[in-house]
mmCIF file of the C-alpha atoms, coordinates in Angstrom:
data_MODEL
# 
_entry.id   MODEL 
# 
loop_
_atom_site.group_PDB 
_atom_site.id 
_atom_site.type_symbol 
_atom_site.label_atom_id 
_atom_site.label_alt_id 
_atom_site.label_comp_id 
_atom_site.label_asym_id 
_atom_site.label_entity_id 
_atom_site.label_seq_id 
_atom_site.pdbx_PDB_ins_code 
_atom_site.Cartn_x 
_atom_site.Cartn_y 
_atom_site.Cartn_z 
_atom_site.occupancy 
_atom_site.B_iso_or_equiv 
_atom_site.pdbx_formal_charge 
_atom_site.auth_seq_id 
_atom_site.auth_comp_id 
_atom_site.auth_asym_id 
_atom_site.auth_atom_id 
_atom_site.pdbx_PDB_model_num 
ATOM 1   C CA . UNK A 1 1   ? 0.000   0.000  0.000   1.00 0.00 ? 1   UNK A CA 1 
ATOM 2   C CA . UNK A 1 2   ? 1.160   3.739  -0.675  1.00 0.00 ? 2   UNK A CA 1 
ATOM 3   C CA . UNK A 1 3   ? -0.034  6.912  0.701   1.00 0.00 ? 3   UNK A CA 1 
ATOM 4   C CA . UNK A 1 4   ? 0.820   10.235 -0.101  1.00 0.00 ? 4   UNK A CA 1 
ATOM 5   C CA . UNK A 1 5   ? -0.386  13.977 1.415   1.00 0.00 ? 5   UNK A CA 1 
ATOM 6   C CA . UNK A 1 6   ? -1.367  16.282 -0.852  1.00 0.00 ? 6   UNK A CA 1 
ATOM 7   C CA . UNK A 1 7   ? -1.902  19.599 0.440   1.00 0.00 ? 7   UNK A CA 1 
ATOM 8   C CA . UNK A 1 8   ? -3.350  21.473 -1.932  1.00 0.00 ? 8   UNK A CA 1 
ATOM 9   C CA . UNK A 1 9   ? -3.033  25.299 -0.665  1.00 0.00 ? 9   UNK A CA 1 
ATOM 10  C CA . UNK A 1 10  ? -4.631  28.566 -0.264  1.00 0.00 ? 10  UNK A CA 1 
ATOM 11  C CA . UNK A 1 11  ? -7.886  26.532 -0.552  1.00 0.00 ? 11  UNK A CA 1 
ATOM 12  C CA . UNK A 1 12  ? -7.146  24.539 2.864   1.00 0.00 ? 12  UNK A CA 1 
ATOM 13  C CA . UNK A 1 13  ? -7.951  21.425 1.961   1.00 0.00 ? 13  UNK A CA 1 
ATOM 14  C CA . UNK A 1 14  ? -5.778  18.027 2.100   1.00 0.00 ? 14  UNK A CA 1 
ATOM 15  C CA . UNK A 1 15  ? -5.947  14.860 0.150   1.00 0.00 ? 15  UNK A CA 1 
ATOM 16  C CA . UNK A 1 16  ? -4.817  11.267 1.631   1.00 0.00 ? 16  UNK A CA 1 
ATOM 17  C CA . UNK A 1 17  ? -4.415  9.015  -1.151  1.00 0.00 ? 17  UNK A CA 1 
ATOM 18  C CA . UNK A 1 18  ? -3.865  5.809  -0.641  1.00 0.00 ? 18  UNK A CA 1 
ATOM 19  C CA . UNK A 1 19  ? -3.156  3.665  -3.501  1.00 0.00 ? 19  UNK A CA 1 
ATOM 20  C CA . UNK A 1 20  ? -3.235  -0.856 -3.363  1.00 0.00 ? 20  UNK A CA 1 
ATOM 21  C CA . UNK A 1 21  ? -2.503  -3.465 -5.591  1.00 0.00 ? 21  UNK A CA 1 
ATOM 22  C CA . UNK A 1 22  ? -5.629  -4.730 -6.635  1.00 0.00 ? 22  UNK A CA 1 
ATOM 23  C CA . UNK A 1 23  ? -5.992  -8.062 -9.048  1.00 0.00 ? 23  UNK A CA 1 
ATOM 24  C CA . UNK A 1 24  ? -5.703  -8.564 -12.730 1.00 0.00 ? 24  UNK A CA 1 
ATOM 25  C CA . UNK A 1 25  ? -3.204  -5.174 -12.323 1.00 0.00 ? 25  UNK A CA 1 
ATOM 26  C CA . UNK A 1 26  ? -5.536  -3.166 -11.196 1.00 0.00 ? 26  UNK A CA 1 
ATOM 27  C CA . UNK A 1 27  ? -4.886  -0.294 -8.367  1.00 0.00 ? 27  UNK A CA 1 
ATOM 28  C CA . UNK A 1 28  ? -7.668  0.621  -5.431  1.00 0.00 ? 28  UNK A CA 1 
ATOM 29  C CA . UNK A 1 29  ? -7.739  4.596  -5.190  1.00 0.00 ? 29  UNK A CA 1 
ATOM 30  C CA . UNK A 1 30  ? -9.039  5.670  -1.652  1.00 0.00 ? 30  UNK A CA 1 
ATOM 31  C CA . UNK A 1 31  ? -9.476  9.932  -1.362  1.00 0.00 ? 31  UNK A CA 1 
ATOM 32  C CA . UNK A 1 32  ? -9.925  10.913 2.810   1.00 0.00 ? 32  UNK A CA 1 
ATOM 33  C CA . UNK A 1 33  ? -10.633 14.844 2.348   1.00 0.00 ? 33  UNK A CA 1 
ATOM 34  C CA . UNK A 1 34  ? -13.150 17.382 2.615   1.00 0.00 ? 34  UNK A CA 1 
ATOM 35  C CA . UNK A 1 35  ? -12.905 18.159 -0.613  1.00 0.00 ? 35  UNK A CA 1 
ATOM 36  C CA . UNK A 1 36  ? -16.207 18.299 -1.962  1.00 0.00 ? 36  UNK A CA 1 
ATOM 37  C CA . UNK A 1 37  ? -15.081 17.877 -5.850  1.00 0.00 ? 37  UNK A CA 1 
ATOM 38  C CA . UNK A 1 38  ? -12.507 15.418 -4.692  1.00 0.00 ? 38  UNK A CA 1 
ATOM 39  C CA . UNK A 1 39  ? -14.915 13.221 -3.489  1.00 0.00 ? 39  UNK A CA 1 
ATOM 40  C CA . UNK A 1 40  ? -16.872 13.201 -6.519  1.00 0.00 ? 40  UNK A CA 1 
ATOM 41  C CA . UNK A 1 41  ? -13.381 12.356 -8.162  1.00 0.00 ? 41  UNK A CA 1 
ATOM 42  C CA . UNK A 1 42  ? -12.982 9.322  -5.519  1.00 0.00 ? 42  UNK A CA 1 
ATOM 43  C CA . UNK A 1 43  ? -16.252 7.834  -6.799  1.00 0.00 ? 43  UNK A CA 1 
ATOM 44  C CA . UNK A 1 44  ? -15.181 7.799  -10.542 1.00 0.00 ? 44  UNK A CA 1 
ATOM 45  C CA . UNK A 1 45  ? -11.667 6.485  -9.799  1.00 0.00 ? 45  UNK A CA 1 
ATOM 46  C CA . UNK A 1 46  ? -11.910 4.100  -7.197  1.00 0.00 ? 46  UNK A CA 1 
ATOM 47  C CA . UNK A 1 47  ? -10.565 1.563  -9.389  1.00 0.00 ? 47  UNK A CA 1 
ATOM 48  C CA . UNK A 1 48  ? -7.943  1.883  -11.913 1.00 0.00 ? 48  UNK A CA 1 
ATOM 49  C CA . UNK A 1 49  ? -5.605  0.461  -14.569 1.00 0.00 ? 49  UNK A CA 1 
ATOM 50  C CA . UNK A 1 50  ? -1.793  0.808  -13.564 1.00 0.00 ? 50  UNK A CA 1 
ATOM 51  C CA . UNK A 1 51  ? -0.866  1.311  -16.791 1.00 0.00 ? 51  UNK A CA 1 
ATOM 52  C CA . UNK A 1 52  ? -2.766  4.581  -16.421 1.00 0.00 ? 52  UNK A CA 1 
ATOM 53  C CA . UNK A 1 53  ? -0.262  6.143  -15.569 1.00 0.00 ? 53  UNK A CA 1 
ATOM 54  C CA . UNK A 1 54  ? 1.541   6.141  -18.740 1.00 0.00 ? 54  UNK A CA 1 
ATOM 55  C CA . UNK A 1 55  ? -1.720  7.445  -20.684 1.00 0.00 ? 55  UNK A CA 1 
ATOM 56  C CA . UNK A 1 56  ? -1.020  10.898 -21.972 1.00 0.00 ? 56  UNK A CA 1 
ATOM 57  C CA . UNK A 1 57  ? -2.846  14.110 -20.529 1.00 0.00 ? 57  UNK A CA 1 
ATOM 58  C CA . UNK A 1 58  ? -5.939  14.395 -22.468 1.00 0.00 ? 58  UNK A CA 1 
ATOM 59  C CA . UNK A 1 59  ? -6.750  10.721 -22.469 1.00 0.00 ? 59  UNK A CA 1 
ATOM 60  C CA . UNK A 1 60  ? -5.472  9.767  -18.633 1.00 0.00 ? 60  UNK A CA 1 
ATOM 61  C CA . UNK A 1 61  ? -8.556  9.134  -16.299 1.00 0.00 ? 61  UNK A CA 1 
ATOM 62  C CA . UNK A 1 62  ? -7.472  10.808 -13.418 1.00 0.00 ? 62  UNK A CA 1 
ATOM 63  C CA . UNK A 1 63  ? -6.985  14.073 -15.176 1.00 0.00 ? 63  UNK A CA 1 
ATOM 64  C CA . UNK A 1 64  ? -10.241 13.289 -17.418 1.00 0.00 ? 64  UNK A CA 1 
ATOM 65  C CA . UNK A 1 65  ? -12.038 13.207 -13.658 1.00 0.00 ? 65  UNK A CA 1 
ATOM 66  C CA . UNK A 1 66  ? -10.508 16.108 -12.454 1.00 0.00 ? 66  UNK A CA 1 
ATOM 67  C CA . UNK A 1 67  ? -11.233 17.998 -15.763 1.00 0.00 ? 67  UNK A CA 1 
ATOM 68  C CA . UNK A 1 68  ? -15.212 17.299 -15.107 1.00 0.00 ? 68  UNK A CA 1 
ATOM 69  C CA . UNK A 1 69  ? -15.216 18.075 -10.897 1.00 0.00 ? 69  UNK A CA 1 
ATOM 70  C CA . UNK A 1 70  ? -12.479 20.351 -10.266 1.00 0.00 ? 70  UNK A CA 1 
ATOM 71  C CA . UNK A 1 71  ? -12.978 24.103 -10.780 1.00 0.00 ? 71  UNK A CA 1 
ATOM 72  C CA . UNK A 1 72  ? -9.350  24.935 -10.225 1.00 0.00 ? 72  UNK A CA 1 
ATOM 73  C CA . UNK A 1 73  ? -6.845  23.328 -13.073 1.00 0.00 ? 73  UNK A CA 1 
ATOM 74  C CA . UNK A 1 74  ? -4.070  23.970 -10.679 1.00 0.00 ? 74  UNK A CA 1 
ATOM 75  C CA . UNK A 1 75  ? -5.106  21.386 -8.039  1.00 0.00 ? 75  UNK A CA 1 
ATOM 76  C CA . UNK A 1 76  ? -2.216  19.098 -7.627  1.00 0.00 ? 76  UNK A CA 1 
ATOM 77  C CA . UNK A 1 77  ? -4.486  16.668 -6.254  1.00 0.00 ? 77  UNK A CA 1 
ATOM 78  C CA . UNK A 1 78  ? -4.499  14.737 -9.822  1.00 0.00 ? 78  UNK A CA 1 
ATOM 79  C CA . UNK A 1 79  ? -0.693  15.013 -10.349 1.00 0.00 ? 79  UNK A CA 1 
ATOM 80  C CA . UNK A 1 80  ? -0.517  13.447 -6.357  1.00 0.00 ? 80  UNK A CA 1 
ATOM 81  C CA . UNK A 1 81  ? -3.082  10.373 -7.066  1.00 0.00 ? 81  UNK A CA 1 
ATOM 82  C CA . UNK A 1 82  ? -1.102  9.547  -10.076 1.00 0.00 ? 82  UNK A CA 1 
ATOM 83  C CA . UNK A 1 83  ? 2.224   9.301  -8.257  1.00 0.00 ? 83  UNK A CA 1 
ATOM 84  C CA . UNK A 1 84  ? 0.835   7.410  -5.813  1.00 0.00 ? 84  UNK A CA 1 
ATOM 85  C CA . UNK A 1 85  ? -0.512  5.128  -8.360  1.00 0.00 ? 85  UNK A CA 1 
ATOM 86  C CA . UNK A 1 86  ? 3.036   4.800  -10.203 1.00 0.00 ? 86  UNK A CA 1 
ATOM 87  C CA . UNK A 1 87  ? 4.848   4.154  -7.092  1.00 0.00 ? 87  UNK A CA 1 
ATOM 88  C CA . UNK A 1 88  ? 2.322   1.427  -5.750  1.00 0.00 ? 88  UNK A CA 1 
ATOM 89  C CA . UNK A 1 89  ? 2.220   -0.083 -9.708  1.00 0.00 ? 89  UNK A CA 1 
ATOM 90  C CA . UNK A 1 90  ? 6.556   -0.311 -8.833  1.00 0.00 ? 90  UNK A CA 1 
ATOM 91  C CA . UNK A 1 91  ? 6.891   1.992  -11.840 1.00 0.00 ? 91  UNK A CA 1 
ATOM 92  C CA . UNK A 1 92  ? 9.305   4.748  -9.934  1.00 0.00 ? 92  UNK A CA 1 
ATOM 93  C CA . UNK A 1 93  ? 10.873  5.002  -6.709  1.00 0.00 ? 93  UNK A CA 1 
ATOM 94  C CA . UNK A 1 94  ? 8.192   6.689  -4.146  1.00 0.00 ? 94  UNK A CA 1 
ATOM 95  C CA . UNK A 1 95  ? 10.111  10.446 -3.765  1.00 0.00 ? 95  UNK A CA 1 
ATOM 96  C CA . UNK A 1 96  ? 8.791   13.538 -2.462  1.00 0.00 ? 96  UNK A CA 1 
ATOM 97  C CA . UNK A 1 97  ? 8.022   16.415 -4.782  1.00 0.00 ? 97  UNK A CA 1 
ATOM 98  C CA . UNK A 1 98  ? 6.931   20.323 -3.968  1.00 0.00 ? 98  UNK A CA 1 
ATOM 99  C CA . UNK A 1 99  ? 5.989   23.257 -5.502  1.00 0.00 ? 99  UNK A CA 1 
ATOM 100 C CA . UNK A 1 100 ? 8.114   26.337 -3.776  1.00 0.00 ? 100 UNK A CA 1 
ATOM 101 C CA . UNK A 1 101 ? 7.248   29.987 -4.244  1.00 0.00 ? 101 UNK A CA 1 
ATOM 102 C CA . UNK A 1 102 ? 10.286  32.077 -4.505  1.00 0.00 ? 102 UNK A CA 1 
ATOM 103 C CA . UNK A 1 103 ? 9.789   35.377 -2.466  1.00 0.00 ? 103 UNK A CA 1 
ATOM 104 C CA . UNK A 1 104 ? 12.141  38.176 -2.902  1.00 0.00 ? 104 UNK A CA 1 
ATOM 105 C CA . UNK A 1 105 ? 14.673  37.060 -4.662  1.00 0.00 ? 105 UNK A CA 1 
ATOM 106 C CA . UNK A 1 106 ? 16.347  37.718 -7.749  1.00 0.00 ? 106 UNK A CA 1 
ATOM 107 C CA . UNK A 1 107 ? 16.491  35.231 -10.495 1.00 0.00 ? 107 UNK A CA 1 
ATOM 108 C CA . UNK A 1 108 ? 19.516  33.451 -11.406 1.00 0.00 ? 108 UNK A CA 1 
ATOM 109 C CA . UNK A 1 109 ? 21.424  35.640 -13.512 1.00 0.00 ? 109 UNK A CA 1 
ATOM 110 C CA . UNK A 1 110 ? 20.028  38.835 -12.069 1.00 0.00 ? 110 UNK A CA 1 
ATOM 111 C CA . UNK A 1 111 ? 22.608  41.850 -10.639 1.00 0.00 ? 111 UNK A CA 1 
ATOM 112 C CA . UNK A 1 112 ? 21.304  42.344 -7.318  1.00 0.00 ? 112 UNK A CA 1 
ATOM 113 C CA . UNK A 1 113 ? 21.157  46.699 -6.562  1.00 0.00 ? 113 UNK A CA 1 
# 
């Protein structure tokens, strides 16, 4: 079993996804959050394909759910189940990844005054 946090930002809400090995290579998506459009998402998803994961944008099913309940397109929720799903599936190495705002500082290159 894997589970990852997702916390999605100034919205407030967090996303537990745990992901299982199901049969006939198959993964079980669980979604704990108060989410209200993730949890629409959790009932479409519940059960998925691990070779998913290696479907392009347009065509993937996570992002296909997302694109129908999720009013923000720059919820990493989708991104988060599908990491989940490739590190469960044994597809990559489960590894922490973040989204950093720089504040305040110059870019790389830039003279600082």
């Amino acid at each position: 079993m894997t589970k990852v946090v997702v916390h999605s930002g100034v919205c407030g809400f967090s996303v537990t996804v745990t992901a299982e090995k199901g049969k006939d290579k198959k993964i079980l998506i669980s979604l704990e959050t108060e989410c209200e459009m993730v949890e629409k998402m959790a009932e479409e998803i519940s059960v998925m394909d691990m070779m998913a994961v290696f479907t392009r944008f347009l065509d993937n099913p996570v992002y296909r759910s997302a694109s129908k309940h999720l009013k923000h397109v720059t919820c990493p929720v989708p991104g988060g189940i599908l990491k989940a799903m490739e590190a469960e599936a044994g597809f990559a190495l489960p590894k922490d990844v973040s989204i950093i705002f720089l504040k305040d500082e110059k870019s790389p290159g830039e003279s600082k005054k």
